[in-house]
C-alpha positions in Angstrom: 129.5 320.0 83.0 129.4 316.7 82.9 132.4 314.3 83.2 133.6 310.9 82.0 136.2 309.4 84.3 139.0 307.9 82.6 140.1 304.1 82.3 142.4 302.8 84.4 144.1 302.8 81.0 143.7 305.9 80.6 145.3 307.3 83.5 148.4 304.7 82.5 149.0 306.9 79.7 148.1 309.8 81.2 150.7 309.6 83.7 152.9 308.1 81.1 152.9 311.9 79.0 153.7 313.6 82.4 156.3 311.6 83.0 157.8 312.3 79.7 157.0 316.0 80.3 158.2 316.1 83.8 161.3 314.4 83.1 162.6 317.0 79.9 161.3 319.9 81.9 164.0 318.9 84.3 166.6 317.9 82.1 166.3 321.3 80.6 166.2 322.8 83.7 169.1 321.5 84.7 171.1 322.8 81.7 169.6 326.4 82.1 166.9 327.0 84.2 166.3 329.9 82.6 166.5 329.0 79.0 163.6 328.5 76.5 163.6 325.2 76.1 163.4 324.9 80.0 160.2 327.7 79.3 159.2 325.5 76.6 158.3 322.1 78.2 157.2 324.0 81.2 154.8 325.3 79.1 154.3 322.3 77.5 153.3 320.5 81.2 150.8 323.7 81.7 149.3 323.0 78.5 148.8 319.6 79.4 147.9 319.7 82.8 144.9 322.0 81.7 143.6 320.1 78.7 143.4 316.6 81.2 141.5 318.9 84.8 139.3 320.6 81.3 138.6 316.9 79.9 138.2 314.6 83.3 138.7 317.2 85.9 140.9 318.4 88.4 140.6 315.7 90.6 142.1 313.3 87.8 144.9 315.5 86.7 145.8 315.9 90.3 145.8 312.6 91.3 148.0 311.8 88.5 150.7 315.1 88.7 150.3 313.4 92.6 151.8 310.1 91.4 153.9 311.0 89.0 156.0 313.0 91.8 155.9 310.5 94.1 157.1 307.8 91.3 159.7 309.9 89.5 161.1 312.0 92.6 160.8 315.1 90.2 159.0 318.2 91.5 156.1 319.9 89.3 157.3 323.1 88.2 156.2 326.5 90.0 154.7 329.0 88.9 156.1 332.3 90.5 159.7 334.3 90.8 163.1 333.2 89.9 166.1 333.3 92.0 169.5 334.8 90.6 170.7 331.3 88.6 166.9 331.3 86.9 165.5 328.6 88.8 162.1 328.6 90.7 161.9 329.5 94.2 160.2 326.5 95.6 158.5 323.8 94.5 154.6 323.6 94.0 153.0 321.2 95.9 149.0 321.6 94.3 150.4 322.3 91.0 148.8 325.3 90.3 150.0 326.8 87.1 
């Protein structure tokens, strides 16, 4: 399949909607880390980050979850087993969902 690479633009607002994503994940999580609003906008950031690797590939959504860690300081949720409070045990550095 064939690929268009995004604008610089393009990635601006891409990593504009993690941002937003990434940052009410973990405000969520925060409250209850085990809660479905937490669920919800973890979701949500799956979603997302699977539309964006369909659309311009994996090497663009990567690049951008890449930056928007390093920017925000906020880990990308895990996929994977919950410790007793409901939170995720470790972070995941690739992203994987």
């Amino acid at each position: 399949m064939t690929r268009t690479s995004p604008s610089a633009e393009t990635v601006s607002q891409l990593a504009e909607r993690v941002s937003f994503l990434l940052t009410s994940y973990h405000a969520e999580c925060d409250k209850s880390a085990a809660s479905r609003e937490t669920e919800f906008w973890r979701g949500n950031l799956s979603g997302f980050r699977f539309a964006v690797g369909e659309i311009y590939g994996q090497e663009v959504i990567h690049s951008v979850l890449d930056d928007v860690r390093k920017n925000s300081g906020l880990e990308i949720p895990p996929i994977g087993k919950l410790d007793s409070e409901g939170k995720f045990q470790g972070p995941d550095p690739e992203a994987d969902f």
